[in-house]
C-alpha positions in Angstrom: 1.7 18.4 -18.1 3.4 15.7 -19.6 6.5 16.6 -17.6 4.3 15.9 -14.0 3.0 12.5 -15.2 6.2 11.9 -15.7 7.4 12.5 -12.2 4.4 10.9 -10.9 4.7 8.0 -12.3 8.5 7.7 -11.1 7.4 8.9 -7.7 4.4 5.9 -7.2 7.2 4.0 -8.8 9.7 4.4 -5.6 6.6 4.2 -3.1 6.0 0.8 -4.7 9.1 -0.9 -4.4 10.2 1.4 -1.1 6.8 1.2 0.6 5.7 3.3 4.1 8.6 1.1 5.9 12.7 2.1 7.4 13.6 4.5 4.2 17.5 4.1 3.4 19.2 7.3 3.7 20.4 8.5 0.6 23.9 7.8 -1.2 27.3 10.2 -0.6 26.9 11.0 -4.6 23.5 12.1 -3.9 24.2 14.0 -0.8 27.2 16.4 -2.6 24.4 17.7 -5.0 23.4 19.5 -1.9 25.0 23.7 -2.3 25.5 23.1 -5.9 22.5 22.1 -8.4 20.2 22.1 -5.6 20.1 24.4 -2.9 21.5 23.7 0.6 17.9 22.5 1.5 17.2 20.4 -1.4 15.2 22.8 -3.8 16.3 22.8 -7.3 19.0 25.6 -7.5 18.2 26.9 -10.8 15.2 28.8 -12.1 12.5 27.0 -14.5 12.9 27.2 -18.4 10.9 30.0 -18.8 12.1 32.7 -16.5 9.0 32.6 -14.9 10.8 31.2 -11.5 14.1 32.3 -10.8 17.0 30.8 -9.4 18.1 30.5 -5.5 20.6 33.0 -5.2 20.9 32.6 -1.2 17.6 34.3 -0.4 17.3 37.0 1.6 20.3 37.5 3.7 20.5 41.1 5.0 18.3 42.9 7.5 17.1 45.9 6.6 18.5 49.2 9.0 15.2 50.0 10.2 14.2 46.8 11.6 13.5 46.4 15.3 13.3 42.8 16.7 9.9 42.1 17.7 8.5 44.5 15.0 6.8 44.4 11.5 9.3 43.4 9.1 9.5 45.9 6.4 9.1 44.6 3.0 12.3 44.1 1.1 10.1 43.9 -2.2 8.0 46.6 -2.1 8.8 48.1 -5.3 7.8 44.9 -7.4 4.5 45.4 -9.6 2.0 42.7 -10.0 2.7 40.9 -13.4 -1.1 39.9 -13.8 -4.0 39.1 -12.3 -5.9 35.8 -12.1 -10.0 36.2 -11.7 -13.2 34.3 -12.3 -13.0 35.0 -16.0 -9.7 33.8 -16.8 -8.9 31.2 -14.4 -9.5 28.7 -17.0 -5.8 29.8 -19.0 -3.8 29.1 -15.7 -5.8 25.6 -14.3 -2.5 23.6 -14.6 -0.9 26.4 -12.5 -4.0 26.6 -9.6 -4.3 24.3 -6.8 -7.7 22.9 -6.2 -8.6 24.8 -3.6 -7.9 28.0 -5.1 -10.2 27.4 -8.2 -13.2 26.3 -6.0 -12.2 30.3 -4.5 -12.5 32.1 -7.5 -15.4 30.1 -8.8 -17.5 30.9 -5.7 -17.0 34.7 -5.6 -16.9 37.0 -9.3 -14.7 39.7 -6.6 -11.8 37.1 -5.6 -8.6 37.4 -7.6 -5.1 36.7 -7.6 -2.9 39.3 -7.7 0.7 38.0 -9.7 3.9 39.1 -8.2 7.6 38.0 -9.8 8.8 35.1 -8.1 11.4 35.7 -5.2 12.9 32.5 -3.7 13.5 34.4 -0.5 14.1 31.6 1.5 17.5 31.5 3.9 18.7 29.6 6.9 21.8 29.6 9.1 24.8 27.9 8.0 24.4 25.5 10.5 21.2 24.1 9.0 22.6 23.9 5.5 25.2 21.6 7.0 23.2 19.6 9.5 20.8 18.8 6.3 23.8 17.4 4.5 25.4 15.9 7.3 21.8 14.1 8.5 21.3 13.2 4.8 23.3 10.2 4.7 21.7 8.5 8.1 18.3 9.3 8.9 15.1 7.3 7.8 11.6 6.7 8.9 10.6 3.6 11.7 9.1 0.9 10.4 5.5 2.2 10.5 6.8 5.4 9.1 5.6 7.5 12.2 9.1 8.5 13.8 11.8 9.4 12.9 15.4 7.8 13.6 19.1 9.4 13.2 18.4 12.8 12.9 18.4 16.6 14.5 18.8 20.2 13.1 18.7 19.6 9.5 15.9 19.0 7.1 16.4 15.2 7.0 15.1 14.1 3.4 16.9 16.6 1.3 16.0 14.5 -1.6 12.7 12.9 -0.8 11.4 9.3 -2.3 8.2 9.1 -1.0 5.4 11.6 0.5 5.5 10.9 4.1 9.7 11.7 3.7 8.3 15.5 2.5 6.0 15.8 5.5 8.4 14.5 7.7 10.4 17.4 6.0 7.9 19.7 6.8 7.2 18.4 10.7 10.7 19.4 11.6 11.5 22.2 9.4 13.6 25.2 10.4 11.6 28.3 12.3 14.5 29.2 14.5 15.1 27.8 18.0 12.6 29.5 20.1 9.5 31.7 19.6 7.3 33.7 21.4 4.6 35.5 19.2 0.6 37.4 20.4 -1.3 36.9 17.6 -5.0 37.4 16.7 -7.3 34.2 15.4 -11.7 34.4 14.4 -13.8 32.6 12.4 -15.8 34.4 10.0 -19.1 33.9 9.0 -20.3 33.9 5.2 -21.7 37.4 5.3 -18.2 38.6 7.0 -19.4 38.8 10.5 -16.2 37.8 12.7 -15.3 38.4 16.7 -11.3 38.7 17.5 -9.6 35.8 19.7 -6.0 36.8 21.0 -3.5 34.3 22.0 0.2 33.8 22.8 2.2 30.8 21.6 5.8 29.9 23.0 7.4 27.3 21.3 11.1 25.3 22.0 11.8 24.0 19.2 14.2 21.5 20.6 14.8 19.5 17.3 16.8 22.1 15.7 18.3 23.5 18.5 22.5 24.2 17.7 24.4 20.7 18.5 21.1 19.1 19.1 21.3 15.2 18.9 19.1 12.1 18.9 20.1 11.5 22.2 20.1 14.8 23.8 16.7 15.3 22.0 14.8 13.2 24.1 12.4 11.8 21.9 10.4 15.8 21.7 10.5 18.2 18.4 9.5 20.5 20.0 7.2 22.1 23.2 4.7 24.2 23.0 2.6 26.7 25.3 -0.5 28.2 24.1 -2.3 30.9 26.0 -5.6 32.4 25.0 -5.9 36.0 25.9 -9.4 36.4 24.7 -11.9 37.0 24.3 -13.0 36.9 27.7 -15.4 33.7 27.2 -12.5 31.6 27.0 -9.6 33.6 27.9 -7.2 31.9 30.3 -7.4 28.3 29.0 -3.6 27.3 28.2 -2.5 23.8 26.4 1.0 22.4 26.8 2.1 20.0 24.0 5.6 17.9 23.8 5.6 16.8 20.3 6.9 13.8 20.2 9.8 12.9 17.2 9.1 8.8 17.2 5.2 8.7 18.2 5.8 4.8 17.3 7.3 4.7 20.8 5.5 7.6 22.5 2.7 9.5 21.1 2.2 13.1 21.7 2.0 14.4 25.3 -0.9 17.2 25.9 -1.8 18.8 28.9 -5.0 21.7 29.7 -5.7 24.9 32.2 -9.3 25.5 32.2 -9.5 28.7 34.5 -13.1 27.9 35.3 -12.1 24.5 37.2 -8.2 25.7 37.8 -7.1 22.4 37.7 -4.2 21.1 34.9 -5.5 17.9 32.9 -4.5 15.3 30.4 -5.8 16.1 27.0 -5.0 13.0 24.6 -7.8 14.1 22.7 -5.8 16.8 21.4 -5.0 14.8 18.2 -6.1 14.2 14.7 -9.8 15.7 13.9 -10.7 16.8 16.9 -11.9 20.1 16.4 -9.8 23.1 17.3 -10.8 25.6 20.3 -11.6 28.6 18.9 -11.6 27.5 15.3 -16.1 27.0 15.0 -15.5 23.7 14.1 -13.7 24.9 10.7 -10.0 23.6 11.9 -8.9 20.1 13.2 -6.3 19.6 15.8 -3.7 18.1 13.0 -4.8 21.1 10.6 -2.9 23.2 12.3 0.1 24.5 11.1 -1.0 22.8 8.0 -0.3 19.3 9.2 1.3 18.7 12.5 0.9 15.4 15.0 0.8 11.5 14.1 0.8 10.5 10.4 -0.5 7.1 11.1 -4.1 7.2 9.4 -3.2 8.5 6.3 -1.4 6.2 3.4 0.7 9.0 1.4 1.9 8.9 -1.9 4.3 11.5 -3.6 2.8 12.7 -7.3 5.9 14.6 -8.0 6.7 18.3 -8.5 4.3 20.9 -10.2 4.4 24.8 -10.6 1.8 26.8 -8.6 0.9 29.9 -7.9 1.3 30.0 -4.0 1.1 32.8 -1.2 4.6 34.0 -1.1 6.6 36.9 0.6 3.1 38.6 1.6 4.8 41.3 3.6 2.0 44.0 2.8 -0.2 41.4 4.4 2.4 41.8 7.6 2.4 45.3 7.6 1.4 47.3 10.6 -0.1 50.0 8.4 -3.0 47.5 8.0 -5.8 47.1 10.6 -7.6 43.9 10.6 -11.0 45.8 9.2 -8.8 46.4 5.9 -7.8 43.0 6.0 -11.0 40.4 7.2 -13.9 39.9 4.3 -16.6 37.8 4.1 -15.5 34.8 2.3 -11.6 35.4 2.5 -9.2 38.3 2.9 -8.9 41.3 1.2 -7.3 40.2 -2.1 -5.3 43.7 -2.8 -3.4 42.4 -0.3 -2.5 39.3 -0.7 0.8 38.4 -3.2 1.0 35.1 -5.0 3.9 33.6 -7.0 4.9 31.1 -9.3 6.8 28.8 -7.3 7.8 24.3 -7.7 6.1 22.4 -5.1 6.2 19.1 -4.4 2.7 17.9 -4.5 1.7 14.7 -2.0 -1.7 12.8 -1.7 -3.0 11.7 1.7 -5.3 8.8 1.6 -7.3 7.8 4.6 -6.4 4.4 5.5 -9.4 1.7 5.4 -10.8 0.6 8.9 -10.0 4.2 10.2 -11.7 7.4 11.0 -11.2 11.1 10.3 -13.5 13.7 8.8 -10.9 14.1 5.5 -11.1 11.4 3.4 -8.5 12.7 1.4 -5.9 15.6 1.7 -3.5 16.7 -1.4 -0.7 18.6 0.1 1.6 21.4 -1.9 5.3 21.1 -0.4 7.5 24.6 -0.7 10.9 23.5 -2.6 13.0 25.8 -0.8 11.5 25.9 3.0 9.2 22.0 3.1 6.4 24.1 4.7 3.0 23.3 3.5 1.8 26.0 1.6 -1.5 25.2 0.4 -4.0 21.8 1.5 -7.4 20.7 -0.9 -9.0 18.6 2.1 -12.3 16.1 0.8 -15.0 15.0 2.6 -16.1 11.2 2.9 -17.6 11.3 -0.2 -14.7 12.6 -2.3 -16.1 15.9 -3.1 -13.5 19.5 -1.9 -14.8 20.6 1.2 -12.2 22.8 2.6 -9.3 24.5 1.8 -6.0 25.9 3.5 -3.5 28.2 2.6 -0.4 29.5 4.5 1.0 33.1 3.9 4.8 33.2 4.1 7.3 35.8 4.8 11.1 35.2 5.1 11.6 36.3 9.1 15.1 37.6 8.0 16.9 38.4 11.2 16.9 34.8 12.2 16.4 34.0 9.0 13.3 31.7 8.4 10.5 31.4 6.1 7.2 30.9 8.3 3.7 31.8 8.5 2.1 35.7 8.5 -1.5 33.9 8.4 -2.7 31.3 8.1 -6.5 30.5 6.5 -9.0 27.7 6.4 -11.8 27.5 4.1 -15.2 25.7 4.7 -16.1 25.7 0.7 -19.1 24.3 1.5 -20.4 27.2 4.0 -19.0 29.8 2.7 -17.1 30.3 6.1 -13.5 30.5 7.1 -11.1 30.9 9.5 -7.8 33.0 9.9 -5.1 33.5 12.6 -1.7 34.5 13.3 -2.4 38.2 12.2 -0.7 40.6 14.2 -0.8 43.9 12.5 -1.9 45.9 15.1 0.1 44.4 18.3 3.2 46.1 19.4 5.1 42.8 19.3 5.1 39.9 16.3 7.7 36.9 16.2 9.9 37.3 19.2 12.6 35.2 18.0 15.2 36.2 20.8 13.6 35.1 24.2 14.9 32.1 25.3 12.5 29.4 26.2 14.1 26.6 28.9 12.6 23.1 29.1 11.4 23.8 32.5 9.0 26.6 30.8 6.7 23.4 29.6 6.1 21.1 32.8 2.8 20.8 34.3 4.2 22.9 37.2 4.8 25.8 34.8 1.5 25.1 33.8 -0.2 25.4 37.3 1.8 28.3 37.9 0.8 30.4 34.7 -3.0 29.3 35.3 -3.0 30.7 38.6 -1.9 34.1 37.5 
């Protein structure tokens, strides 16, 4: 404990005199670090003092000889036994090591537990991204206003963070490969477990880390997006097209919408912030997705340092196509047999809402993955200060591009009782298509017109 006041203090320390304005990029001494004490990314190389997280050997770097492209990944740890597991009754012996979120969890139900696996820092990326990261180290920083993002591509471009906005800038343009196509399944479920299943298909360019990507060749987009819901059949056919933008100082995100009922391709700049997600019963925002995604501009954010937490890590059982989505969907969350947790550093970063300026969360505390920057876990407050709702990303290592991403993805109304879960695919032929390359021309509005008319 006295270890994170510590880092806290040095953290609100650097936010002070380096406030939410152009962030110098960080020093040639600083930058060799990067490969030796800490990993190529920026996580601390070594394990913690007592063995309860092991060291970053490389991550996971092999794909197994059964794998398909497209298919279920097999897990490479099936073999490990759970070490312990945390319930109602015991909770209290592990609070330093619980997020929020996950206490209100096992409070609320006597039948929630976590299930304690050995920590695996599976994480891996392509050369290329180790040396973008250290070659983007020494040049990019933040705009003025903090909401863009100058002198960078490919890499992870705060290796070694100084203030919270640098981590989710981390996590904005992290590494999931350069293109994806994925089906997936997403419904909200109701407190006594009642659900209906949505479909949908996302492709994504994700033109920030795309090889030999530039500033200038970037274009000013992270990354396009096209989002096709397949059902069910009340509101299959709508399709959203998003160009992300990577300085929204200059240009803020660009959003177009199909509705099959009026054919007709529209503007959507409400697709931003809290506006409540299709398909979500009002228990995701737009910017909740993905964890955080979009404009950080109503938030004031404040790095509190690093803690150790028990996070959703390498839940391949949770991937596994032996599972059908009865097994899996509960009322109140998912089955907890199969969901693995492990010890893992995080960096931990407070958003505040900024006075004069609306959005349902007053305040959202964020827990950072060392190794991969993706946002593991989210304790989101109402206006009044009190935990409302909860997220929690499930990752997996995608080893044949390699990249550590999301296998589901849930969000909690504590209050309710009711939550929300997508990007299971456990029983569709296809998951992540990695492979299929996605051109530019994929995400105009004529590519729009042309899919909605199908």
């Amino acid at each position: 404990m006295k270890k994170f006041i510590f880092l806290a203090c040095i953290s609100l320390f650097s936010i002070i005199i380096c406030p939410t304005g152009p962030q110098a990029a960080i020093s040639l001494e600083k930058a060799e670090r990067l490969g030796r004490d800490l990993t190529p990314l920026g996580g601390e190389r070594a394990g913690n003092s007592a063995g309860t997280i092991s060291a970053w050997d490389g991550g996971l770097t092999e794909i197994p000889v059964d794998f398909k492209a497209g298919a279920h990944h097999p897990d490479p740890f099936a073999e490990d036994k759970i070490l312990m597991r945390i319930t109602q009754a015991n909770m209290h012996e592990y609070s330093e090591q619980l997020t929020e979120g996950s206490k209100a969890l096992l409070a609320a139900d006597k039948n929630y537990f976590l299930n304690i696996y050995p920590s695996r820092r599976s994480m891996s990326a392509p050369q290329r991204i180790y040396d973008a990261t250290k070659r983007i180290a020494l040049q990019a920083h933040l705009t003025e206003d903090g909401n863009g993002l100058l002198n960078a591509a490919e890499g992870i471009p705060f290796p070694l963070p100084e203030n919270g906005l640098q981590v989710i800038w981390n996590h904005l343009v992290r590494w999931r490969g350069n293109y994806v196509d994925r089906t997936c399944v997403f419904t909200p479920v109701t407190r006594s477990g009642d659900y209906y299943l949505g479909k949908e298909r996302t492709e994504t360019r994700f033109q920030y880390s795309l090889p030999g990507m530039t500033p200038e060749k970037m274009g000013n987009v992270i990354l396009f997006v096209k989002h096709t819901i397949l059902g069910p059949p009340r509101i299959a056919g709508r399709i959203l097209l998003i160009h992300e933008t990577l300085n929204q100082s200059v240009e803020a995100r660009k959003a177009w919408a199909y509705a099959p009922g009026q054919r007709r391709v529209r503007r959507a700049p409400q697709l931003s912030f809290d506006t409540p997600d299709a398909g979500s019963d009002g228990i995701r925002t737009v910017d909740d997705y993905d964890m955080f995604n979009g404009s950080s501009e109503r938030y004031n954010w404040r790095l509190l340092g690093k803690r150790e937490i028990y996070i959703p890590y390498n839940n391949y059982r949770l991937h596994s196509a032996a599972l059908k989505y009865k097994d899996i969907i509960q009322p109140l969350h998912l089955n907890p047999d199969y969901l693995r947790y492990e010890l893992h550093r995080v960096w931990v970063v407070e958003a505040l809402l900024k006075p004069g300026l609306r959005h349902i969360y007053k305040k959202r505390v964020f827990y950072v993955d060392e190794d991969s920057w993706s946002i593991v876990a989210v304790d989101k407050y109402d206006r009044y200060g009190k935990l409302w709702r909860y997220a929690e990303g499930f990752l997996i290592n995608y080893y044949d591009v390699p990249c550590m991403w999301y296998t589901a993805e849930l969000h909690y109304d504590l209050q309710s009782g009711r939550y929300l879960v997508n990007l299971l695919d456990n029983e569709e032929k296809n998951t992540f298509i990695f492979d299929r390359k996605k051109e530019i021309e994929d995400f105009s509005r004529s590519a729009l017109r042309r899919a909605g008319r199908r």
